[in-house]
Phi, psi and omega in degrees: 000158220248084191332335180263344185308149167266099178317322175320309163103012203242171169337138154274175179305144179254104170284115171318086153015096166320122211204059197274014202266304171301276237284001185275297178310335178260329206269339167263010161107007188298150165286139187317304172343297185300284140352281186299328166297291169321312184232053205301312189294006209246129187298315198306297185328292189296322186298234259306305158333302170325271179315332192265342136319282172340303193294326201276347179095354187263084173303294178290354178274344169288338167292336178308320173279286173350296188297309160319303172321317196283322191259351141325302181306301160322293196302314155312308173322296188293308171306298194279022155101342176296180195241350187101354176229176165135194161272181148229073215295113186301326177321333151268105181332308182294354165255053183284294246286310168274012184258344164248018163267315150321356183244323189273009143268301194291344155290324158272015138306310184275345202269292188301324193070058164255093194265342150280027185235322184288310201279335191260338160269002153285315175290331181286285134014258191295329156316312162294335189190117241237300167325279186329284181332306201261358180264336181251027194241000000 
């Protein structure tokens, strides 16, 4: 028996590329801004852009990063083979980066009260990584 099959019967998990260049760079004080410039496809960059909107009270521009992130991420997602459902396991780093720009959108989506959007990216979330859901909550 194959230790990866998916009993389930469903997508296996989609793992992200390994991009380790944003994420060196904001751990090392770049500003995201600076980042995002720099790496525009890399999810990590906008999720950051994000929280740090959020924290400052500027919500909707954080809903702005957030959305960017989320379809940087999408795209990625598609290169590397997903299908639009599965998991997406936080548990391999490079796919943090869209699971916390998918999470800083369905929070300023509830914030702003756009509660379907708040509700179909809360689900999406725990549909993709379980994980994701209870570590960015």
């Amino acid at each position: 028996m194959n230790l990866h099959e998916n009993l389930l019967g469903g997508p296996p998990p989609t793992q992200l590329p390994d991009d380790p260049e944003p994420r060196e760079l904001l751990a090392s004080g770049t500003a995201p801004a600076d980042v995002a410039a720099k790496y525009p496809t890399s999810s990590i960059a906008w999720a950051q852009l994000a929280d740090d909107a959020f924290e400052r009270g500027s919500v909707v521009e954080s809903y702005a990063y957030a959305r960017t992130g989320y379809h940087r991420g999408l795209d990625s997602l598609r290169r590397a083979g997903w299908k639009g459902h599965g998991p997406v396991p936080w548990e391999h780093e490079p796919n943090r980066g869209f699971l916390r720009a998918l999470h800083a959108l369905a929070r300023a989506a509830g914030t702003i009260g756009e509660q379907e959007e708040y509700e179909r990216c809360t689900q999406f979330l725990k549909d993709s990584s379980e994980s994701a859901a209870q570590t960015l909550t």
